[in-house]
C-alpha positions as CSV (number, residue, x, y, z in Angstrom):
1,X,27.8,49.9,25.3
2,X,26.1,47.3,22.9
3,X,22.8,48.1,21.9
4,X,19.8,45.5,22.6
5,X,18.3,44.7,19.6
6,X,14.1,43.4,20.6
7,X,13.5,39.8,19.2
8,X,10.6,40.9,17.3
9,X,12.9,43.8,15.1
10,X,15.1,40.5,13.8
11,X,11.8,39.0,13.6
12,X,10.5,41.4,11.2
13,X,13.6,42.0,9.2
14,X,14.1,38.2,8.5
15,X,10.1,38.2,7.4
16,X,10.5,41.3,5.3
17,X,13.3,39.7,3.3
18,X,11.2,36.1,2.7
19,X,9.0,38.9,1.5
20,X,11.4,39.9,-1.3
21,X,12.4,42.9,0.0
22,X,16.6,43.6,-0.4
23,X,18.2,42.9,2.9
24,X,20.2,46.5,2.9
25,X,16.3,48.1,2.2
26,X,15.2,45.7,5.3
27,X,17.5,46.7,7.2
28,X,16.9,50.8,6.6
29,X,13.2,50.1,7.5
30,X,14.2,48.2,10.7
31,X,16.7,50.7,12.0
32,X,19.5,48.8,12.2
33,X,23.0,47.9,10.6
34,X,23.6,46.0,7.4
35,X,26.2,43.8,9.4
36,X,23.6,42.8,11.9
37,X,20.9,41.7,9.1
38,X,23.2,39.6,7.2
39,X,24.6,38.0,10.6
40,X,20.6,37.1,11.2
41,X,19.8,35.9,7.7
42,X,22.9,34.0,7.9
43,X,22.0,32.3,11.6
44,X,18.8,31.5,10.2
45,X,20.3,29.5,7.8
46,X,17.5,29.4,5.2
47,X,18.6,30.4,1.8
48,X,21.3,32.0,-0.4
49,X,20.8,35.6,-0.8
50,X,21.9,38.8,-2.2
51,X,22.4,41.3,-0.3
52,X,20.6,43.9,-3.0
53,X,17.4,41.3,-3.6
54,X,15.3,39.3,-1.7
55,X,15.6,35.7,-0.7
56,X,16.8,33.9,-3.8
57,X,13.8,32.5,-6.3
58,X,11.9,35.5,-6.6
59,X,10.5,37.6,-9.0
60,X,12.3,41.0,-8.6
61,X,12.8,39.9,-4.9
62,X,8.9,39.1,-4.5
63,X,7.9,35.8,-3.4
64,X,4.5,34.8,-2.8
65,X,4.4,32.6,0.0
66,X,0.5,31.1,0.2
67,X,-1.4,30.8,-3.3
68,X,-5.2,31.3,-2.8
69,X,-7.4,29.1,-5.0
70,X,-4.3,26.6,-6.1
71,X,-6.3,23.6,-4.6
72,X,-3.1,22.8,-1.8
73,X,-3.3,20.2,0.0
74,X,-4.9,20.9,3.6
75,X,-2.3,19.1,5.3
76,X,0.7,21.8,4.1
77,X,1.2,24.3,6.5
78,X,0.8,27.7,5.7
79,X,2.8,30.8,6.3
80,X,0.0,31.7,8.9
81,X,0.1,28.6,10.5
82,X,3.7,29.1,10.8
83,X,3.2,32.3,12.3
84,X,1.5,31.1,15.4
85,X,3.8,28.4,15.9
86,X,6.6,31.1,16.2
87,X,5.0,32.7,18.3
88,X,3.8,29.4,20.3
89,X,7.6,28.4,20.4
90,X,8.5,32.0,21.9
91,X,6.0,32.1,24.3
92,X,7.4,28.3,25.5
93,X,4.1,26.9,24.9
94,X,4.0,22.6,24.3
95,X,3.8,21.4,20.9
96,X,0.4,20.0,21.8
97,X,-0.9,23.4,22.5
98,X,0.2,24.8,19.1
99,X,-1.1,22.0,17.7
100,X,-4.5,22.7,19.1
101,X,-4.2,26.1,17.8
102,X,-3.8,25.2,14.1
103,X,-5.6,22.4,14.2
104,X,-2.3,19.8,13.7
105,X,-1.5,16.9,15.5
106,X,1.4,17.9,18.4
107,X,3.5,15.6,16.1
108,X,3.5,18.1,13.0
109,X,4.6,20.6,15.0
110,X,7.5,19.2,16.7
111,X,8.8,17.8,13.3
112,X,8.1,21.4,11.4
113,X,10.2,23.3,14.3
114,X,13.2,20.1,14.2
115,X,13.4,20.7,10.1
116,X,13.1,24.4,10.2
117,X,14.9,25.6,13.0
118,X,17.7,27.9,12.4
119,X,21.5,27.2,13.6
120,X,20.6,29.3,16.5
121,X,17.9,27.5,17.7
122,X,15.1,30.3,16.8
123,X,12.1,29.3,14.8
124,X,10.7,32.5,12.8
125,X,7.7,31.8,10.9
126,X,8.9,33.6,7.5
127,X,11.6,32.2,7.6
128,X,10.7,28.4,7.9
129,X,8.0,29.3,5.7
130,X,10.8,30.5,3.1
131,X,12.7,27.6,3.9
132,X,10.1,24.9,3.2
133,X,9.5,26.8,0.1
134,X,12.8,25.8,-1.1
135,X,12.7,22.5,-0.1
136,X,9.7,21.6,-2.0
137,X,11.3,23.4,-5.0
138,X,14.5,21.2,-5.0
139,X,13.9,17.6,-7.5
140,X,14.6,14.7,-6.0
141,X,16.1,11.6,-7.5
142,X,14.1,8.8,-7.8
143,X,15.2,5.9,-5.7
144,X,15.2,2.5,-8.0
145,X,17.3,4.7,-10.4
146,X,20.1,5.2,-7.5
147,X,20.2,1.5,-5.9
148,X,19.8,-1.3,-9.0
149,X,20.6,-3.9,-6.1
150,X,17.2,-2.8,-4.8
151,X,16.0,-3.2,-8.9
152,X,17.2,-7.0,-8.7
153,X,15.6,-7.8,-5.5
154,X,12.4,-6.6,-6.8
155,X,12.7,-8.0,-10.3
156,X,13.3,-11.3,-8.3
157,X,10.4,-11.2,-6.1
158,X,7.9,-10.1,-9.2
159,X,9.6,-13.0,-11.2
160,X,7.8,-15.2,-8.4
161,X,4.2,-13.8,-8.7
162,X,4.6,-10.8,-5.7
163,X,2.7,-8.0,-6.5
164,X,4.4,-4.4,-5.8
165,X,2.4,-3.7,-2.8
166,X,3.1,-7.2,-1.1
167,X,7.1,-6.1,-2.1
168,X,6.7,-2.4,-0.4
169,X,5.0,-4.2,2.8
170,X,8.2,-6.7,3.1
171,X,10.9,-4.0,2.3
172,X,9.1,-1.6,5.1
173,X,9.3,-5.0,7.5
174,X,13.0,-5.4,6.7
175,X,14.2,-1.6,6.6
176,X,13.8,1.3,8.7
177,X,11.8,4.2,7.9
178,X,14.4,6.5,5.6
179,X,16.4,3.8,4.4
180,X,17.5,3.2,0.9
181,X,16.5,-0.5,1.2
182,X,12.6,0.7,1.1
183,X,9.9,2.0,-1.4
184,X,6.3,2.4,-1.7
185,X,4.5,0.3,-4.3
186,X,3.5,3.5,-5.8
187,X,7.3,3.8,-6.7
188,X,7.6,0.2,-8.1
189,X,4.6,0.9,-10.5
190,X,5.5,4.4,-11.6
191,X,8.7,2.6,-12.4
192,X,7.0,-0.2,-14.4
193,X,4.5,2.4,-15.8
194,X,6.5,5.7,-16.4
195,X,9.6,5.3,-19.0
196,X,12.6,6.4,-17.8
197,X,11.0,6.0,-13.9
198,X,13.6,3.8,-13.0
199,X,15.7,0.5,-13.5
200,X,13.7,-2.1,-13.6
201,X,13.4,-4.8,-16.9
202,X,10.8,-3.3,-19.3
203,X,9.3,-6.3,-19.5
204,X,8.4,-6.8,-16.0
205,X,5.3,-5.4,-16.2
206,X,4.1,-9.1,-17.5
207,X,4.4,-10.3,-13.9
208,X,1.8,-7.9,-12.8
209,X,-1.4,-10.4,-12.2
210,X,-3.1,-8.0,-15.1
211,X,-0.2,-8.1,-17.1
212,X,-1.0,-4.4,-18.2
213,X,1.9,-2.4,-19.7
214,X,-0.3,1.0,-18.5
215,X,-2.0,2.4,-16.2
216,X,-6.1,2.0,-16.8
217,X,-9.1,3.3,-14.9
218,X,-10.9,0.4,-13.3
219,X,-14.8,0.3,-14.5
220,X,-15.3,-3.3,-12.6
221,X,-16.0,-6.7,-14.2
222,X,-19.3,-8.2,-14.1
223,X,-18.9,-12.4,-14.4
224,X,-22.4,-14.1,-14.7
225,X,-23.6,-16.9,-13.3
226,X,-22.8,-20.5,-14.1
227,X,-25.8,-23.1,-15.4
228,X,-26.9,-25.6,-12.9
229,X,-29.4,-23.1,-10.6
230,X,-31.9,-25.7,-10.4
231,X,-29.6,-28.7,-9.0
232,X,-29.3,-26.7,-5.5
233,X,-33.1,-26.1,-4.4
234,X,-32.3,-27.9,-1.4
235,X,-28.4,-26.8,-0.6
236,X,-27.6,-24.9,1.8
237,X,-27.2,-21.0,1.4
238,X,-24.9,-18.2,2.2
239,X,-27.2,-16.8,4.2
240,X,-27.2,-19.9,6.1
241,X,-23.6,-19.7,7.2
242,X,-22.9,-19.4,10.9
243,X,-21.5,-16.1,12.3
244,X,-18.4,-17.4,12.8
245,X,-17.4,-17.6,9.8
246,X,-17.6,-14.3,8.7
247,X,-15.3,-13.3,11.5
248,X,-12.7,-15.3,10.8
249,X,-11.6,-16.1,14.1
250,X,-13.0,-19.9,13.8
251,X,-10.3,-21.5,11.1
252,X,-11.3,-24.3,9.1
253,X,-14.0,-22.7,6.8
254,X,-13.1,-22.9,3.0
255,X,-14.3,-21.3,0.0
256,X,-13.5,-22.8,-3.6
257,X,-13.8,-22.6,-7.2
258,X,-12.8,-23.5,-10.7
259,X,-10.2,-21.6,-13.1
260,X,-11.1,-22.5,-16.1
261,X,-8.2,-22.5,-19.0
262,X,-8.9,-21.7,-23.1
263,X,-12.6,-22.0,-24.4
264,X,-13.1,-23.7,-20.8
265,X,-11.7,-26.8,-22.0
266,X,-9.6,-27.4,-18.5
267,X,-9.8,-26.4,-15.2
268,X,-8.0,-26.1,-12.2
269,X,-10.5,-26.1,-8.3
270,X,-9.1,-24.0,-5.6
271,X,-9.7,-24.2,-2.0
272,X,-8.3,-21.5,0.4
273,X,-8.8,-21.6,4.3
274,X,-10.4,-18.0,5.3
275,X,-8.4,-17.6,8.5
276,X,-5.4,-18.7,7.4
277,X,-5.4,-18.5,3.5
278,X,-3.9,-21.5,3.0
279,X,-4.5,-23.1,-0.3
280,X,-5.2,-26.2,-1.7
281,X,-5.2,-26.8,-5.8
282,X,-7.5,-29.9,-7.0
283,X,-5.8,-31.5,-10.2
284,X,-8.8,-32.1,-12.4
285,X,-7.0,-34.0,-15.8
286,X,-8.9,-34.5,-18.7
287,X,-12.8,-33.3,-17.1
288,X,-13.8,-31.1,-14.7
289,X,-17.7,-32.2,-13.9
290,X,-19.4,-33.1,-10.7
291,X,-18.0,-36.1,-10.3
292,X,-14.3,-35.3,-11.3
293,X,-14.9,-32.2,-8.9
294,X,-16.2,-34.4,-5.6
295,X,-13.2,-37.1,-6.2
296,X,-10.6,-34.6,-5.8
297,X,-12.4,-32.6,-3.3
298,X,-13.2,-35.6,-1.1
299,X,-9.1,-36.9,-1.8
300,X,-7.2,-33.6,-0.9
301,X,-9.2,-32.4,2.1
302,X,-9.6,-36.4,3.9
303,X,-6.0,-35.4,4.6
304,X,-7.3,-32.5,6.6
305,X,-8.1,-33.0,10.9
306,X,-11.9,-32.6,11.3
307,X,-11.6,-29.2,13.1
308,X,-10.2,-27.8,9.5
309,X,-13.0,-28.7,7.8
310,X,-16.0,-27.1,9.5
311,X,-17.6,-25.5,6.2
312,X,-16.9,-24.9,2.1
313,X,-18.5,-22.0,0.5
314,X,-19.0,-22.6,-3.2
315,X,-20.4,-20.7,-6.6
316,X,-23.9,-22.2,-8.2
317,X,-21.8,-24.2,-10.7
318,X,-22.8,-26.9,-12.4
319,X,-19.1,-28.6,-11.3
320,X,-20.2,-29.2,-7.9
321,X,-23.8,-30.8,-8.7
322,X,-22.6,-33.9,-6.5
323,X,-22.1,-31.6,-3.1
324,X,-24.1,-33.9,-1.0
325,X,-21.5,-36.6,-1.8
326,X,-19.1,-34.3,-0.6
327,X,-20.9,-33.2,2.8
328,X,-21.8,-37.2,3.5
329,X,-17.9,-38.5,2.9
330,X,-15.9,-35.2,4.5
331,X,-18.8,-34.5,7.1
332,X,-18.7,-30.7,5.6
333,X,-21.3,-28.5,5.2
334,X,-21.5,-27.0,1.8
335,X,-23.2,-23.2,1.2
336,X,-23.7,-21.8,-2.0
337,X,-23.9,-18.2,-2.9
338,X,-26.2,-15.8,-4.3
339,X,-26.7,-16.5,-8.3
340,X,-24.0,-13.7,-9.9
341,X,-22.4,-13.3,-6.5
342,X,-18.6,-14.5,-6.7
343,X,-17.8,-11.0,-4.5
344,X,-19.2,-13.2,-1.7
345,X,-16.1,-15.3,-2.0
346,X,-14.1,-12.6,-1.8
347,X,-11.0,-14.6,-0.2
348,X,-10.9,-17.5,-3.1
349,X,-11.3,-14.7,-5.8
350,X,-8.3,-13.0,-4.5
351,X,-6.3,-16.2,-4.5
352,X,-7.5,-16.9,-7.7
353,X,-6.3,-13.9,-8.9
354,X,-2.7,-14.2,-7.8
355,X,-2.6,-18.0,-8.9
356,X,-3.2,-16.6,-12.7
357,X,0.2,-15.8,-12.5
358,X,1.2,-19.4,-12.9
359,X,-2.7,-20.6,-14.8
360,X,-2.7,-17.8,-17.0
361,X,-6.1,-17.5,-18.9
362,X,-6.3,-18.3,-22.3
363,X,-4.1,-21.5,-21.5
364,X,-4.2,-25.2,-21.7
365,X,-4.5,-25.7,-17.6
366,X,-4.2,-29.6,-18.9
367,X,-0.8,-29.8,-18.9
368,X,0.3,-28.9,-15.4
369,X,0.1,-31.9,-13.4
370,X,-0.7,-33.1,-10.1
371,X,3.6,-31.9,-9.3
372,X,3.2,-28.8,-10.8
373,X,0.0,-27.7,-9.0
374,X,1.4,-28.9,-5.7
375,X,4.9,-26.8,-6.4
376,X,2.1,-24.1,-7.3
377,X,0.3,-24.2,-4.3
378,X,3.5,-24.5,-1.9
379,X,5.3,-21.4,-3.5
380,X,1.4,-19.3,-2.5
381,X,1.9,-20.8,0.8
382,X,4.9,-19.5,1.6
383,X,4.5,-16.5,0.4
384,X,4.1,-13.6,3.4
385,X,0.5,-12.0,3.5
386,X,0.2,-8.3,4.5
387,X,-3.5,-9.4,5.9
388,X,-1.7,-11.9,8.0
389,X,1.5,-9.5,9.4
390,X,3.2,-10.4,7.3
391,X,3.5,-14.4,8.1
392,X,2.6,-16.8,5.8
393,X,-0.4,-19.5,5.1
394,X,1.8,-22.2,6.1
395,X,3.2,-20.8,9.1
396,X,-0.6,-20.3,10.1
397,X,-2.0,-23.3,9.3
398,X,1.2,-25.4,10.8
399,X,0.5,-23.2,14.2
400,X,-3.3,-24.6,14.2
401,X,-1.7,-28.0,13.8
402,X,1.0,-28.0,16.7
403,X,-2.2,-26.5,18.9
404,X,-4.0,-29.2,18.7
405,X,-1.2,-32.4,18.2
């Protein structure tokens, strides 16, 4: 009659071998046959092994399997942690319950025992611990270097001013989680940063908005104030905004500014809706002074609906001296911020950041005209926003128009 062999004896024979000891040794010090603990090591299906070490990867056989003081990450599971879930798992307790035990969500636990599980079904803790081991050990390709249709589509989007983390968004949007058609921005700009990271054009790394070739630490940029303090005594304030336009769930408050081109010879205004981000680029040929700055503010948003243009936020420049021409003709209130504030236009300093990929600095801005900044401002508009789910400005500002037609 077949002998019954307790659970906890294979147990202990499979966690003596992640241990380094030789199976035929484990097997002495467990009692039992060596045909019985190579048929467990073998339904466990962890590693390779010799029958005369331990599991494969060791030192002499020995493996250490938790390294005190090596700064791990809190989130790995250890071979403690491991330990209990075995014994959770035998005991038929929920994944939540083991959870609460370590201190892991019940979802950690249910993918550790799906990876880690052996052909047979059991879970041992040394064993998956052995087994993750491994897994973290084996070097894994790097993804733009085994799909180059996934290089072009990428080179194509940067080549139109998309930043890596707007790409990852999209390609996340579009694929499912695990597919080759996705990667993490972090993957696009180790590929643009790290040679031989991967198959993109080495010169792509000009589309970035910072056009940097290399990583560098970000210290922050300090921009001073702009002359003209004096002229707004008696304009409005930040401060004096209503509350609803901090929220953002009132559209039809803009915020605006100049980018300026070589020795701030020619400019370029921006407007960009806060709710919606939609932009609007003022064609300033030749000057760009009060007067230049109210025509083409008053010209481009007249074409706007009254409920679209409730406020304008603007820096203390001397370029928009002439506001109270714009509040009379537009009907639009216009705040200025604090002296050396632009951060309080946070949404028209982000824009402005991603139009420098078409107004570069250190240009002549002068010779796009009135086409070219409406082409500019179209291809920005149409452009999907991760702060808007992905839609774009135009498909948000076009909703506001069909609610109220």
């Amino acid at each position: 009659m077949r002998r019954s062999i307790p659970y906890e004896t294979r147990e202990e024979l499979l966690e003596l071998v992640c241990l380094g000891m030789p199976l035929v040794r484990a097997a002495v010090a467990m009692g039992v046959s060596r045909d019985s603990a190579e048929r467990w090591w073998r339904e466990s299906g962890v590693v390779e092994l010799d029958p005369q070490m331990g599991a494969r990867g060791g030192v002499g056989g020995t493996v250490p399997l938790s390294c005190p003081g090596t700064g791990q990450q809190r989130r790995m599971l250890t071979s403690e942690d491991r330990a209990v879930i075995a014994a959770g798992v035998k005991a038929k307790w929920s994944y939540a319950r083991i959870g609460t035990a370590i201190g892991r969500d019940k979802s950690v636990i249910c993918r550790e025992v799906a990876r880690n599980r052996g052909p047979d079904g059991s879970y041992v803790g040394a064993v998956a611990h052995r087994q993750a081991h491994e897994r973290r050990k084996r070097e894994k390709g790097f993804r733009l270097v085994e799909n180059p249709h996934l290089c072009r589509r990428i080179e194509e989007w940067m080549d139109q001013g998309w930043s890596p983390k707007l790409i990852a968004l999209v390609l996340a949007a579009d694929h499912p989680r695990g597919s080759m058609g996705r990667v993490s921005h972090e993957t696009i700009y180790q590929a643009l940063y790290v040679q031989t990271r991967g198959k993109l054009r080495a010169d792509l790394h000009k589309q970035l908005s910072l056009k940097r070739s290399a990583r560098k630490h970000r210290d922050g940029e300090h921009r001073g104030g702009k002359p003209g303090g004096s002229a707004y005594v008696n304009a409005f304030k930040i401060s004096d905004r209503p509350a609803e336009v901090e929220d953002r769930a009132v559209p039809g408050h803009w915020e605006g500014d100049l980018i300026l081109g070589t020795a701030c010879g020619s400019a370029v205004g921006t407007l960009v809706e806060r709710s919606t981000r939609f932009t609007i680029l003022l064609h300033l040929p030749g000057r760009h002074d009060a007067d230049s700055v109210a025509e083409a503010m008053v010209r481009e948003m007249s074409r706007l609906p009254d409920h679209l243009r409730r406020s304008i936020t603007w820096d203390r420049g001397s370029e928009l001296a002439a506001y109270e021409r714009i509040q009379l003709e537009l009907g639009t209130p216009v705040y200025f911020c604090d002296p050396h504030s632009p951060w309080q236009r946070g949404t028209n300093e982000n824009t402005n950041r991603l139009l420098r990929f078409w107004l570069e600095k250190g240009t002549d801005l002068s010779v796009h005209t009135a086409e070219d900044l409406q082409r500019i401002a179209d291809t920005l508009n149409k452009r999907p926003r991760p702060t808007l789910d992905l839609q774009t400005p135009a498909q948000r500002l076009n909703q506001l128009l069909t609610q109220t037609a």
